[in-house]
N, C-alpha and C positions, 0 to 999 in steps of 0.2 A: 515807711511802707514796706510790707514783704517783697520778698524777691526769690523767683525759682531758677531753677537752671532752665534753658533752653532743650527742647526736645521735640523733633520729627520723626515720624512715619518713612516717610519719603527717603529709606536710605535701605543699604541693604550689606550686610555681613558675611564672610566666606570662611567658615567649619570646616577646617578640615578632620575627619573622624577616620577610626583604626578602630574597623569591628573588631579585630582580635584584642586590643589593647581593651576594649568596653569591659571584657570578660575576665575581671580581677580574680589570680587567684587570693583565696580566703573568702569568697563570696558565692552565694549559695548557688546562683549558676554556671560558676567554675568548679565547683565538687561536684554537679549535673552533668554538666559535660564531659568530665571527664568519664565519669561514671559509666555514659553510657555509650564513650569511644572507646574504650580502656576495660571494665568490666564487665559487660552484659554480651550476649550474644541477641544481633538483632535480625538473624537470618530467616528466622519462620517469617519473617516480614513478606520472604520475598516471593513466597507460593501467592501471593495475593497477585502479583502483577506478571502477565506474559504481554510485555512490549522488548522482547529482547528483539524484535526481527521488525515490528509492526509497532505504530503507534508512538507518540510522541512520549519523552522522557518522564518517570514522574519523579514526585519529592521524596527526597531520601528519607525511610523511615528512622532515622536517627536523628533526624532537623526537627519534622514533626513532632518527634517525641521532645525533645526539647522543651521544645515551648508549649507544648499540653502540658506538659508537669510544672513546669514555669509557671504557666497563666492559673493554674491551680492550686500554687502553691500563694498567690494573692488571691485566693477565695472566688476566681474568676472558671467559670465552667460553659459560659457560653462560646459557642464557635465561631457566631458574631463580633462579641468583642475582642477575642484573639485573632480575629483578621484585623481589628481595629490598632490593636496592639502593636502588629507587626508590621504597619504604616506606619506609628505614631512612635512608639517609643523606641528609645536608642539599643537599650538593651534585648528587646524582642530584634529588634532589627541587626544585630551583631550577631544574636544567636540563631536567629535563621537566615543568615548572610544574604540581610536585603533581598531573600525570595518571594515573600509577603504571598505565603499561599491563602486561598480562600474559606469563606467558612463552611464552604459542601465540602471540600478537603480535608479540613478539621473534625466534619464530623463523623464521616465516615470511618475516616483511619480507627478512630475507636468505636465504632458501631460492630465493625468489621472483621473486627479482629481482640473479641474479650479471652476466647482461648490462647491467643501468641500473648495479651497482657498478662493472663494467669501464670504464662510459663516466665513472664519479666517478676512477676513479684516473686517467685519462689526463687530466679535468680538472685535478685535484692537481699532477700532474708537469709541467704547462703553466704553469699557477703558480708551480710553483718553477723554473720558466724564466726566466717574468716578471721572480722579485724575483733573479735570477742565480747561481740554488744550481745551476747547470748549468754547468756547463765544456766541455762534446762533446769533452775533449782525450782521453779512453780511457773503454771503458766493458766495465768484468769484468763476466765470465757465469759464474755456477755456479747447483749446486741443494744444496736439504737436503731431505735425507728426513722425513719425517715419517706417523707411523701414523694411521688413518682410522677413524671409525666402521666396523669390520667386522674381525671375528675371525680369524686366520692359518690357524686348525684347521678352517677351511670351506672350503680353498684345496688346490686338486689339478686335474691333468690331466684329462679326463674318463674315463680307461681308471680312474684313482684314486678319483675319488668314486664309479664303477660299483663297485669292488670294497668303498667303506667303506660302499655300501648293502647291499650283501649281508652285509655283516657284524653291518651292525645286524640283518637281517633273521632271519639264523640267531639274532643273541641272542634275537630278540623271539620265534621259534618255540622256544627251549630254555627260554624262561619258560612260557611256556604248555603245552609238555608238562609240566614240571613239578608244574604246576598241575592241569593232569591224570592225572596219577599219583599226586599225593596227596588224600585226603579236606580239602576245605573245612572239614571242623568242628573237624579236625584242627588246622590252617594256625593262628597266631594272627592277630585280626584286623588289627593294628596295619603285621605286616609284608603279611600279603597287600594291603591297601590302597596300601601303599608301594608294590608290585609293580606291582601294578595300575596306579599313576601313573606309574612308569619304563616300562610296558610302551605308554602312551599317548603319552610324550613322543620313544618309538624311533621309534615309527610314523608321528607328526608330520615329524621329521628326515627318516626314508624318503622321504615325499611330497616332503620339499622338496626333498632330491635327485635323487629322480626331476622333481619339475617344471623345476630347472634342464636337467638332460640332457636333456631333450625340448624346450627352448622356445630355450635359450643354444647356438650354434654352438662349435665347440672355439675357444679362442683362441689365438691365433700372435704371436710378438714381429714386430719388425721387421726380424730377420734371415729370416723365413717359419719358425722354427721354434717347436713346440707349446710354449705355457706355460702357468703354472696357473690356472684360474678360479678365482671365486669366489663360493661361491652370496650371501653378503650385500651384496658392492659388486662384480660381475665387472668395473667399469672400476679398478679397485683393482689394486696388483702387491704380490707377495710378495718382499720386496727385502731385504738384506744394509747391516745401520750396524753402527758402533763400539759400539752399544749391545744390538747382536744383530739377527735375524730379525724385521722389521714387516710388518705387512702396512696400505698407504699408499700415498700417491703422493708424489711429488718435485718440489717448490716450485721453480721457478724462478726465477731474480731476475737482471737487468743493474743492477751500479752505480756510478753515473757516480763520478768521480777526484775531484771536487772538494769536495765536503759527502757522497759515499756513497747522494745521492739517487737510490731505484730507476726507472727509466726506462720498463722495463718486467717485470711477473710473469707466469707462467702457469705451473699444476699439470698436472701429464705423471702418468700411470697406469700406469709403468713406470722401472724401480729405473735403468736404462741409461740413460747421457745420448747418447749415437750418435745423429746428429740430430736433437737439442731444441736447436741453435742457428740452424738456419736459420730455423723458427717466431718464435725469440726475436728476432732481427733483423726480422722482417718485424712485427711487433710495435711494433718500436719507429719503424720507418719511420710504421707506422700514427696512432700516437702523434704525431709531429711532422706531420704529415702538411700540416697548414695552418699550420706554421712560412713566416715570409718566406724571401723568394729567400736572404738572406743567411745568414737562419740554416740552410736547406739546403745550401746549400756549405756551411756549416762544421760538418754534421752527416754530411756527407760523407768528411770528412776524420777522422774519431773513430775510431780506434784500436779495435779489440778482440779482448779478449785472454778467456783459457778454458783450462781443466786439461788433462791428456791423459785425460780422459774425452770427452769433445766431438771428440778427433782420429780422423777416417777419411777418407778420400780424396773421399766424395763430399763435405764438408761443405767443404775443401779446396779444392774446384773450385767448388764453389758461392760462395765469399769470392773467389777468381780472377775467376770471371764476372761478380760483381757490382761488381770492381774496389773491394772493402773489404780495409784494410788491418792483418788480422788476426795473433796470435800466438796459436798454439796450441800447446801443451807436447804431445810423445809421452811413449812411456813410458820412452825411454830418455834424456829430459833430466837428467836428477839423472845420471847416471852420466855424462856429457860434460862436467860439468860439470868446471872445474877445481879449484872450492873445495872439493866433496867426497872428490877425490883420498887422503883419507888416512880415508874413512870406512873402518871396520871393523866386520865383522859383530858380534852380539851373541855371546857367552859360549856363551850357553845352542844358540844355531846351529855356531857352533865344534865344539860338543861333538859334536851328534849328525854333522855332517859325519865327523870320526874315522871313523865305521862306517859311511858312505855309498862309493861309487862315486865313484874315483879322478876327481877332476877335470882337466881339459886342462891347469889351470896348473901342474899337479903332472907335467908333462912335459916333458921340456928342449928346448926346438925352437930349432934353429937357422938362420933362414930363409935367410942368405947362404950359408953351406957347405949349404942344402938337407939334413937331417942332424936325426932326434929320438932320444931316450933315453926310456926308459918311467919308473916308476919303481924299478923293477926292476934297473935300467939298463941293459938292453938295450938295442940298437938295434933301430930298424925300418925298413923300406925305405919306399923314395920312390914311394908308389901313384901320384901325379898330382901334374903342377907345377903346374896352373892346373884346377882343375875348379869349372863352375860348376852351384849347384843354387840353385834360382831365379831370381834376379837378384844374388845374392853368387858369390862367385872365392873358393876356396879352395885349400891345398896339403894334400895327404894323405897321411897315412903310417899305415902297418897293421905289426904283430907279425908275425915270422917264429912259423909253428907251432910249430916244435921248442922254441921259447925260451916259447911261451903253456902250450905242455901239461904242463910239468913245473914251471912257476913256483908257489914257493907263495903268489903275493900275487895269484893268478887268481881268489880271490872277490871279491876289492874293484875288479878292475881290469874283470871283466865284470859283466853287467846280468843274464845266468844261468849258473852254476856249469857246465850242461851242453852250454854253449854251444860251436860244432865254429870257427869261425871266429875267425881272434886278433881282438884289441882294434884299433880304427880310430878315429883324432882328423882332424879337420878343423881346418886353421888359415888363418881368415880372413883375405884379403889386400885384398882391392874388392868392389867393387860394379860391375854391369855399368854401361854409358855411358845405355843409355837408363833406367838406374833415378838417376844421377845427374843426368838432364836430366828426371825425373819430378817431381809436384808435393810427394810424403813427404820428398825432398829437399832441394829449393827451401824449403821450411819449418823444416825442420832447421838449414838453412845462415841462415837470418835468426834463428832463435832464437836458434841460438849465436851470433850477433858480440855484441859489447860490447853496440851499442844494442838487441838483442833482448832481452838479459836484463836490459837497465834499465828496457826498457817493460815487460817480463813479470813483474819482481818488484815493481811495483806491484798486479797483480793480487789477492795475496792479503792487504793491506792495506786494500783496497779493498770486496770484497764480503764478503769472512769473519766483520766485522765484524756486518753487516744481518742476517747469519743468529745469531750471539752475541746480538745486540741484543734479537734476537724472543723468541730459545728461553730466555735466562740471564738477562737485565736485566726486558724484562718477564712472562715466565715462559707462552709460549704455546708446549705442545711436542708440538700434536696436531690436526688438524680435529677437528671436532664432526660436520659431513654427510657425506650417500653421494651418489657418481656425478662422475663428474669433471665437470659442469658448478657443478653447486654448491660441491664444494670449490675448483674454479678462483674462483668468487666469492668465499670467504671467504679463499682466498690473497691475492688482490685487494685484501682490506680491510686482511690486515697489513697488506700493504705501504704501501698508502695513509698506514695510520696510523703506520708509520715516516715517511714523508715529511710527515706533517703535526709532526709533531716535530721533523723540520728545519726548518720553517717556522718552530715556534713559538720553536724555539732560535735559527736566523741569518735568518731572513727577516723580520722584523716587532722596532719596535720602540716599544714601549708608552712613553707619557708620563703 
């Protein structure tokens, strides 16, 4: 027969523990700490607090910091569970020497204060200047989306939330007839009560959308046209990812080639990256800004590079003017490219093209003998040997009627069945001279040589990572605040605590 060992409950053991000993050097809250006893200055902390004279003591903003960047560097962002933390676990409890502050303390401190974090992360990224996790040799610019404290179903134009207020409105008046049209004694109490609570919480809603309308101006992108507010964060954008429709703002991040160290972040309240790189550059000027002579020249010289989300003519001109030597991908780099040369569409696009409208390639054009066949195979005459519509040259050839009106492939070959005029192809020949001597070109022609696409295919090695790092590895895949000043501050603090991870990885080493 088995036999276990004996074991009670009923007893009890005596730990004795050494917060300072918990805090191993070679461990990531010992390059923390030190960090931020030893390197940073945490003094603009202390405009926040006048209890020198009045008022009871509070937490030293060098403790709290701590353990915010701790609890976040375990994908942990709640203020909740880093109160919990700071009861529970040894190492929270060593690093905030058993003060176990609360979670309105937690959250504050960074609600509070995202300008004194802005001024900690440029401290940080000076540091890792210091110990040479900075290279200045390129420095990729991208964003990740990411969703906000605030709901998408609160988001509309204003002509939109006008109309979803009146909808709650009719609900709230088709309850209350109701109500009066039947006898109360009637009614059970269970649902009229119920009633009664959906009809308080419509009318709530109502108000709040009437208070947005009346107090919040429409909002406009930055193209000047209307986009949607939002009554719980209106600096908040209702944006389009791989994971669907968020409503959030767009983390920005530069990171440099050599260790991936961010140089500079800032949170944008808009799904569009169409100038969020000129900010991002001025940014990082800001940042080095008291860099020596030397290392300005050679911050001068830094490369950078950006998707074709960041590509428009003024951002273009603006890297021209400031004589930075940038690469920026359009939309049509992948297609010039020559390794992709043999891509092919997918199956399932294959498929439905079959039933789409005749494409140009499905046309035999012969540009020397000037000379097209349909698919049909008709000929068409020669409309124009050079016509130009914009800044493109084209040759153009249209359907003789007689051969469009009786053809039986005139559904697929026009765009409507009842359409009175043949079918007309354009076949691109140039571009006019002053679009060649324009700056979308000039860009174009340095991406494509050799060394454009060797400096631009470092880009996505580079930053794609910083954004995997944050969302997958330590598992932070959302703000927690509203208003784009404070989530630009806890954007801040990733990033910070990204770079402080490369510190504790290649910058320091423990004996």
């Amino acid at each position: 027969m088995a036999r276990y060992k004996d074991y009670n409950y009923d007893q009890m053991k005596m730990l004795p523990v050494s917060y300072e000993k918990q805090i191993l050097p070679g461990s990531f809250e010992y390059s923390l700490s030190y960090l931020i006893d030893n390197e940073l200055d945490i003094s603009a902390f202390d405009q926040q607090y006048q209890n020198d004279s009045t008022g009871r003591p509070a937490y030293d903003p060098k403790l709290l910091l701590k353990i915010i960047i701790l609890a976040y560097s375990k994908g942990i962002t709640s203020s909740r569970q880093i109160e919990r933390l700071c009861r529970e676990n040894i190492v929270f409890m060593a690093l905030s020497a058993d003060l176990q502050p609360d979670h309105s303390t937690v959250a504050d401190f960074i609600s509070r204060a995202p300008d004194t974090i802005a001024d900690l992360f440029g401290q940080v990224v000076l540091v890792c200047d210091r110990l040479g996790l900075i290279g200045k040799e390129m420095f990729a610019v991208d964003g990740c989306k990411l969703p906000s404290n605030a709901s998408k179903s609160w988001s509309g134009t204003h002509a939109e939330l006008k109309k979803k207020r009146q909808k709650i409105d009719r609900a709230v008046r088709r309850m209350l007839q109701r109500h009066r049209e039947q006898d109360t004694a009637e009614q059970q109490p269970d649902i009229y009560e119920r009633e009664q609570e959906q009809i308080k919480k419509l009318r709530a809603a109502s108000r709040k959308i009437k208070q947005h309308l009346d107090t919040e101006p429409e909002r406009k992108g930055t193209s000047g046209k209307r986009v949607k507010s939002n009554i719980t964060d209106n600096e908040s954008a209702k944006m389009k990812t791989s994971h669907g429709v968020i409503q959030g703002y767009t983390g920005v991040a530069a990171a440099d080639s050599l260790h991936q160290v961010v140089v500079h972040a800032e949170a944008f309240g808009q799904g569009q990256e169409h100038g969020l790189l000129k900010p991002v550059i001025e940014g990082i000027r800001e940042t080095f800004k008291e860099s020596s002579p030397k290392e300005e020249r050679k911050l001068q010289k830094t490369k950078i590079t950006a998707d074709s989300g960041y590509h428009n003519r003024d951002t273009l001109e603006y890297l021209e003017a400031e004589g930075i030597d940038g690469y920026l991908a359009d939309t049509g780099f992948r297609a010039r490219d020559p390794r992709f040369k043999d891509h092919k569409a997918s199956k399932e696009r294959n498929k439905r093209k079959e039933k789409e409208r005749f494409s140009q390639s499905e046309f035999k054009v012969d540009r020397n003998n000037e000379t097209c066949r349909c698919p049909a195979g008709k000929a068409m005459w020669l409309k124009a040997r050079r016509a130009r519509i914009g800044h493109h040259l084209f040759m153009q050839f249209q359907g003789y009627e007689q051969d469009c009106d009786n053809c039986g492939l005139r559904k697929r070959c026009l765009r409507n069945e009842a359409q009175h005029t043949p079918r007309q192809i354009n076949v691109t020949l140039d571009i006019t001279q002053e679009q060649k001597a324009g700056i979308l070109e000039r860009m174009k022609r340095k991406i494509d040589s050799p060394r454009g696409r060797h400096i631009y295919s470092q880009r996505l090695g580079t930053v794609e990572p910083v954004f995997g790092h944050l969302t997958d590895a330590i598992g932070i895949n959302r703000f927690s605040y509203r208003g784009k000043r404070k989530v630009d501050g806890q954007w801040k603090l990733m990033m910070m605590l990204h770079n402080i991870l490369k510190i504790h990885r290649y910058g320091w080493e423990w004996t």
